[in-house]
C-alpha positions as semicolon CSV with decimal commas, in nm:
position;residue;x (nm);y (nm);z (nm)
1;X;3,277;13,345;3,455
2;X;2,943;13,363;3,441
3;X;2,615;13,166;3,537
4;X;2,522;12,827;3,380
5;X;2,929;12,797;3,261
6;X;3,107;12,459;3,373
7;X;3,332;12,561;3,682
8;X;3,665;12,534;3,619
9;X;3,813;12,206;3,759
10;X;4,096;12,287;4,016
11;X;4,311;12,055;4,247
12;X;4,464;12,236;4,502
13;X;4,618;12,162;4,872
14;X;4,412;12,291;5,165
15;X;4,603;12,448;5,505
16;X;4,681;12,026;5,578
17;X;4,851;11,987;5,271
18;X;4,552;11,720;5,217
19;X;4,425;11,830;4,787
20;X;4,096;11,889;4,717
21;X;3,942;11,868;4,362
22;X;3,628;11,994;4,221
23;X;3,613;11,669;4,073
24;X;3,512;11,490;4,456
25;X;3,274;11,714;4,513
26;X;2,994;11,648;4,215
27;X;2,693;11,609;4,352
28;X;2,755;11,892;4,657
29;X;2,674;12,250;4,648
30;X;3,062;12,410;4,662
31;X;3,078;12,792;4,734
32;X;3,440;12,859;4,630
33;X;3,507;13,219;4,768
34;X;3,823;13,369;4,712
35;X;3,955;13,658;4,926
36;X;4,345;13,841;4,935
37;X;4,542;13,757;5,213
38;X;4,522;13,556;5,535
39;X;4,475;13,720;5,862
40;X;4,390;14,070;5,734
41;X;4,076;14,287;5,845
42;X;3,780;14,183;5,580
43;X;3,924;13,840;5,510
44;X;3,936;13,723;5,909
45;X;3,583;13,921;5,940
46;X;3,421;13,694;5,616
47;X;3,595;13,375;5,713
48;X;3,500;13,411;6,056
49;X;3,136;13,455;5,938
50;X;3,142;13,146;5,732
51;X;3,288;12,945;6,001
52;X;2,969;13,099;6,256
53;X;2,732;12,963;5,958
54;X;2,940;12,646;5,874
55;X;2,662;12,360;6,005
56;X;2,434;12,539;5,808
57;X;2,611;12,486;5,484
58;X;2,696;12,112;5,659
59;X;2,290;12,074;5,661
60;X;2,264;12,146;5,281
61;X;2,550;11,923;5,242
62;X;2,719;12,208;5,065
63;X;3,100;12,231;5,062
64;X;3,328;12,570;5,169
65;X;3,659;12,611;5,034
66;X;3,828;12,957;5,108
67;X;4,125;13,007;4,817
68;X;4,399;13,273;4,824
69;X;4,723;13,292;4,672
70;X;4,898;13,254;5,053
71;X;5,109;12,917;5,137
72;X;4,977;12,638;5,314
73;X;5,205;12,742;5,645
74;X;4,998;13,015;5,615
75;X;4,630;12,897;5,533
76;X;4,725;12,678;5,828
77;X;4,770;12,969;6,114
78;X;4,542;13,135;5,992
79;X;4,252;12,826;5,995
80;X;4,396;12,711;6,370
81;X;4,364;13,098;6,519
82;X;4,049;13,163;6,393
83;X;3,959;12,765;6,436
84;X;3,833;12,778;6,052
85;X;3,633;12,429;6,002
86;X;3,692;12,434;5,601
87;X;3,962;12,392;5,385
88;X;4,140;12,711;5,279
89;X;4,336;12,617;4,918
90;X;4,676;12,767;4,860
91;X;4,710;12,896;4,491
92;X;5,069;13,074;4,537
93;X;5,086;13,025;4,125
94;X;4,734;13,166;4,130
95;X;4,612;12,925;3,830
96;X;4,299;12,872;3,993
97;X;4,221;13,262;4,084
98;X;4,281;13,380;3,741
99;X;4,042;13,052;3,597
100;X;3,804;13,208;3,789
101;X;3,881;13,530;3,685
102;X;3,945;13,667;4,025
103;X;4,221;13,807;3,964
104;X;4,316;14,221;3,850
105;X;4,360;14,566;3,848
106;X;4,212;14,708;4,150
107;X;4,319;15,032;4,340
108;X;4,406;15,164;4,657
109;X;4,428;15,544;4,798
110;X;4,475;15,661;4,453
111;X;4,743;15,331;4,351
112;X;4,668;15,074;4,061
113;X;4,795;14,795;4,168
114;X;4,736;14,381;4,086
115;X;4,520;14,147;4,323
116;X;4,257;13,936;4,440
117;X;3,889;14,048;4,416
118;X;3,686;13,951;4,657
119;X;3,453;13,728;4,461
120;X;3,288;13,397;4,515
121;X;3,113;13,115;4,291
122;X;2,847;12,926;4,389
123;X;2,858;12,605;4,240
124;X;2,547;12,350;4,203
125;X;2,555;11,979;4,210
126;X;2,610;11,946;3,809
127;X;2,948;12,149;3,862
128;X;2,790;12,434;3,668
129;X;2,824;12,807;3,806
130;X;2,503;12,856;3,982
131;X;2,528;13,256;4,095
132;X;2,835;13,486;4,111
133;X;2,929;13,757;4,407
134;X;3,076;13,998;4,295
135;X;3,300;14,262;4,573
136;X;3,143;14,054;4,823
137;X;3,026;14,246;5,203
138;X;3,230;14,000;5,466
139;X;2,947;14,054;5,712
140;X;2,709;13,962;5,506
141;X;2,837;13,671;5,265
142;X;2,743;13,354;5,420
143;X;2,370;13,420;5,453
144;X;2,360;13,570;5,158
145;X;2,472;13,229;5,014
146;X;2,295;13,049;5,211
147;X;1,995;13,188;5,055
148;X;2,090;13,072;4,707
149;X;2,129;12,690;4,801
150;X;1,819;12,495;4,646
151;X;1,766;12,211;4,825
């Protein structure tokens, strides 16, 4: 995936069960940011940051969706303890994370092993891929994408 390509369309369910599809959202700025599990160290620490930024993506009228391969059971303790404002998308099959090509080798203390990258796609108002982040800094992300949002 890379800038200026059409963003794959997805329709997925969110932590409510309620689905979400790219489709509804022409017309928005949609940062899709994928991430590897629910409720671990870097994924609480960059949701958490999006949620402390979230009226400022609400002011650009740009849309948040947080995707992992987790359940919607999941997605959904995970949004009410950390009182995430956005939908989180369950991908279990993970159609949607490879599309996006988020998903691969990566490696841990010396293991190969297959998983999520930490990657997100900003995507403008046409639905075309506006700017790519690649092993994204939690701390960091949501300013950093804020940045990128042309009004």
């Amino acid at each position: 995936m890379k800038i200026g390509d059409t963003a794959p369309a997805f329709t997925l369910p969110d932590q409510d069960g309620k689905e979400h599809s790219l489709s509804e959202y022409k017309g928005s700025w949609v940062l899709v940011y994928f991430y590897p599990r629910d409720d671990t160290p870097g994924c609480t620490r960059e949701a958490c940051t999006l949620r402390d930024h979230f009226s400022k993506f609400g002011k650009l009228k740009a849309q948040v969706f947080g995707v992992s391969a987790d359940t919607v059971a999941s997605h959904k303790k995970f949004a009410q303890k950390f009182k995430l404002p956005f939908p989180l998308l369950a991908d279990p099959e993970k159609k949607m994370i490879q599309a996006y090509g988020a998903w691969g080798e990566k490696h841990f203390m010396g293991k190969k092993y297959l998983g999520i990258y930490r990657n997100s796609f900003l995507i403008d108002p046409k639905g075309k891929i506006a700017k790519v982040y690649e092993k994204v800094k939690p701390e960091d992300h949501a300013e950093e994408v804020l940045k990128d949002i042309v009004v």
